[in-house]
DSSP file (Angstrom, degrees, kcal/mol; ACC not computed):
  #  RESIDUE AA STRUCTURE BP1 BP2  ACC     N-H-->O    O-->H-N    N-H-->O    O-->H-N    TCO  KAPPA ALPHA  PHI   PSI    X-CA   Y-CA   Z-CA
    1    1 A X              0   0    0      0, 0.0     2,-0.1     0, 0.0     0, 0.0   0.000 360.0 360.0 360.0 143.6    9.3   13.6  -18.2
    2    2 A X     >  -     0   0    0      1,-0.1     4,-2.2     0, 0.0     3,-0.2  -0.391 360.0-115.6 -93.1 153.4   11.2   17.0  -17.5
    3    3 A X  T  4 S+     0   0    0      2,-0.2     4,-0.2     1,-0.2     5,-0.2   0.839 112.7  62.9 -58.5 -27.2    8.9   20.0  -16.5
    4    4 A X  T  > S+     0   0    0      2,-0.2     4,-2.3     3,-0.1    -1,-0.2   0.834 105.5  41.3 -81.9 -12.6    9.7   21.8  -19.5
    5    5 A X  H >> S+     0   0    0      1,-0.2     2,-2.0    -3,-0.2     3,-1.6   0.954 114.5  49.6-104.1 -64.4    8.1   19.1  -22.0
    6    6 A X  H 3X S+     0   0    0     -4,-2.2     4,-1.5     1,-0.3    -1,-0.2   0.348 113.4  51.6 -65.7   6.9    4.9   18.4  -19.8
    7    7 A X  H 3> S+     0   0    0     -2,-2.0     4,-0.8    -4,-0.2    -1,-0.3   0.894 115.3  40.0 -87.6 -48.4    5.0   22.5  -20.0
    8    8 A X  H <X S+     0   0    0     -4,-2.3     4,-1.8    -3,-1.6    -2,-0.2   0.813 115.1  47.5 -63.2 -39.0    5.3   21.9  -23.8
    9    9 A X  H >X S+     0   0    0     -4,-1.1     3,-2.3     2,-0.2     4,-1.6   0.946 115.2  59.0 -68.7 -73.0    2.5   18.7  -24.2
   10   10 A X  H 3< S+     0   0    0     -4,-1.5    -2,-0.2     1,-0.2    -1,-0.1   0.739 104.9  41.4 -37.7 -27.6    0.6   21.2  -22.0
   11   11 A X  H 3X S+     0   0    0     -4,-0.8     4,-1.6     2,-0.2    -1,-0.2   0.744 116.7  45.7 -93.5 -19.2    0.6   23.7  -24.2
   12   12 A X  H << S+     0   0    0     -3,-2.3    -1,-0.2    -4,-1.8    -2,-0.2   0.819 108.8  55.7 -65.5 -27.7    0.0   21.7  -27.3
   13   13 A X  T  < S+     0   0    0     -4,-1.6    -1,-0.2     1,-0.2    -2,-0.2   0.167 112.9  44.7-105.9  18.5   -2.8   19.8  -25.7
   14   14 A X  T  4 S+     0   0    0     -5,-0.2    -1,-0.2    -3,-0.2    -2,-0.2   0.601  90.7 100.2-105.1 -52.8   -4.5   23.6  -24.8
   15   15 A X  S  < S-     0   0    0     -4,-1.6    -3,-0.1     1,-0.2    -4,-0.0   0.225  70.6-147.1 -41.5 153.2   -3.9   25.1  -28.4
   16   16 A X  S    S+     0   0    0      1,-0.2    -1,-0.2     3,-0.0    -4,-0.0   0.802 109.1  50.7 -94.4 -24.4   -7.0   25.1  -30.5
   17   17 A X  S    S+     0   0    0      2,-0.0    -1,-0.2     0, 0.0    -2,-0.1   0.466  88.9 125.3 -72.8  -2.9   -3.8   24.5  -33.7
   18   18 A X        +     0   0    0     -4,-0.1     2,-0.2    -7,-0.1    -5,-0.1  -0.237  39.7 174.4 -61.8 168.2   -2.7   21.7  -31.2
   19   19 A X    >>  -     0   0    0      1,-0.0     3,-2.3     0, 0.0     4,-1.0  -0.640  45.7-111.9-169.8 110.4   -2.5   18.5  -33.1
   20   20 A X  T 34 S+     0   0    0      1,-0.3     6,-0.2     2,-0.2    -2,-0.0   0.661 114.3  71.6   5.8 -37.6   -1.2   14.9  -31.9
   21   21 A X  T 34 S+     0   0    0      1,-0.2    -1,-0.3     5,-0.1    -3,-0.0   0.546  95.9  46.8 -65.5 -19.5    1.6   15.5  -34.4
   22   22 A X  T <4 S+     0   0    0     -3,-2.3    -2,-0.2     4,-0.1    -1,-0.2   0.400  77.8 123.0-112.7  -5.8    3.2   18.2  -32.0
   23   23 A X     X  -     0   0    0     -4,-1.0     4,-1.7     1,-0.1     5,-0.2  -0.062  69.9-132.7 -54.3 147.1    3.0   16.0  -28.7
   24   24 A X  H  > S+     0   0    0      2,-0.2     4,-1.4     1,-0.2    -1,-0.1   0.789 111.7  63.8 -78.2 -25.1    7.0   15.7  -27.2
   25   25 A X  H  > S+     0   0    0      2,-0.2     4,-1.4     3,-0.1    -1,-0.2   0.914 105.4  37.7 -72.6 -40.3    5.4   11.7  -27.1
   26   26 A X  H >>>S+     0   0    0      1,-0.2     4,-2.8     2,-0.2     3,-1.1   0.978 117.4  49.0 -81.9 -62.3    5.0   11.5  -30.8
   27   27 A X  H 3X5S+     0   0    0     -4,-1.7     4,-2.1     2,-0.2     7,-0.2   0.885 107.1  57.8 -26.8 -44.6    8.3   13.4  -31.8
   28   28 A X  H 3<5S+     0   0    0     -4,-1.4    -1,-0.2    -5,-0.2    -2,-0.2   0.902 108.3  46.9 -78.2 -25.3   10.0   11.2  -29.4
   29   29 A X  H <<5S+     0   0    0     -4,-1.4     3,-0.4    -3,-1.1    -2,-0.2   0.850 117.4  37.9 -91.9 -46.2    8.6    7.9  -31.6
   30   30 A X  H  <5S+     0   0    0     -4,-2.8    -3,-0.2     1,-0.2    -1,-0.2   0.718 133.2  18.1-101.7 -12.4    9.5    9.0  -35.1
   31   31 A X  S ><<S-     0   0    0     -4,-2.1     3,-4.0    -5,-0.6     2,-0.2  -0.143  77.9-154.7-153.1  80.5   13.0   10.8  -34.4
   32   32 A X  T 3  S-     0   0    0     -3,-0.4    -4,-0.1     1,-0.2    -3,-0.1  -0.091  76.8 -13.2 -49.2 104.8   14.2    9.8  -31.3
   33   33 A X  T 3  S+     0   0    0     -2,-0.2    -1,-0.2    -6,-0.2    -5,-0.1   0.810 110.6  99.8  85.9  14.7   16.5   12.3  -29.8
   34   34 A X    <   +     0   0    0     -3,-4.0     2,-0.3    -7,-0.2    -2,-0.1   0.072  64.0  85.4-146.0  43.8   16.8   14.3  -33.2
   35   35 A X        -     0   0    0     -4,-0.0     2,-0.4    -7,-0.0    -2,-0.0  -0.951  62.0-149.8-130.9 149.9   14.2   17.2  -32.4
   36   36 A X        -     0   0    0     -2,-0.3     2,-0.4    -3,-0.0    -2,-0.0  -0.962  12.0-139.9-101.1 108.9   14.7   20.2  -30.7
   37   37 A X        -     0   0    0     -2,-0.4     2,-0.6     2,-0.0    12,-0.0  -0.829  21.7-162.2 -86.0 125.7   11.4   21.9  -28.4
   38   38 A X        -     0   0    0     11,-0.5     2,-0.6    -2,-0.4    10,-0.1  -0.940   9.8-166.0-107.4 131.6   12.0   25.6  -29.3
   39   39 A X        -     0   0    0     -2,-0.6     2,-0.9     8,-0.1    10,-0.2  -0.871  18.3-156.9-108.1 109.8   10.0   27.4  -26.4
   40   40 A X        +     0   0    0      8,-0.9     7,-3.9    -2,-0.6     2,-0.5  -0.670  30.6 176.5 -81.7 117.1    9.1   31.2  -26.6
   41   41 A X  E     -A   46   0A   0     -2,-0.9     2,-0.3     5,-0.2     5,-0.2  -0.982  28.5-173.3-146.6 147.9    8.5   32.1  -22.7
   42   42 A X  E >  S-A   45   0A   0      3,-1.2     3,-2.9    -2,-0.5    -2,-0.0  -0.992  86.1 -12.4-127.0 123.5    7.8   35.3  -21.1
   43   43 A X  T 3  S-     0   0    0     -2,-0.3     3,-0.1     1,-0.3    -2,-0.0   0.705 122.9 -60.7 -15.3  78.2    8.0   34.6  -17.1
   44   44 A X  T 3  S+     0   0    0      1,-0.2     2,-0.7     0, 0.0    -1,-0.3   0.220 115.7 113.6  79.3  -3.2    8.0   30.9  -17.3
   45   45 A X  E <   -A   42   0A   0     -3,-2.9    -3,-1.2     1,-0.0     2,-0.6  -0.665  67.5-126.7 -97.7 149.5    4.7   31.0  -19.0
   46   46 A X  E     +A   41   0A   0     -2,-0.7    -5,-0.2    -5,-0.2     3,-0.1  -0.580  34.0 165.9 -90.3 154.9    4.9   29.8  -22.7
   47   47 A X        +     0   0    0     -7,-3.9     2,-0.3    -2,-0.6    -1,-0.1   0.488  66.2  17.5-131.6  10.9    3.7   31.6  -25.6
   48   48 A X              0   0    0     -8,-0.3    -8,-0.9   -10,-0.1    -1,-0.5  -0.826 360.0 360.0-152.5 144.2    5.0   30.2  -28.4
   49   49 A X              0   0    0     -2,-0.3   -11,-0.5   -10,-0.2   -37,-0.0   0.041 360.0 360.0-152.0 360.0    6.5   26.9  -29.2
């Protein structure tokens, strides 16, 4: 797993809106390789995704 999706599972799995649904693990199982992680980052930390 690349640093920028454990950045992105980190940041789901912190959100109180996070939800199983948004995990890079679950995306990867219903459309492998036909999702995009769009990351909002202000020096390196994310704030959006």
């Amino acid at each position: 797993m690349s640093p920028q999706i454990q950045g992105y599972d980190d940041f789901v799995a912190s959100s109180p809106q996070g939800s199983i649904f948004q995990t890079s693990w679950w995306l990867e199982a219903v459309a492998p390789g036909k999702y995009t992680l769009l990351l909002i980052k202000e020096h390196e930390e994310i704030l959006a995704a």
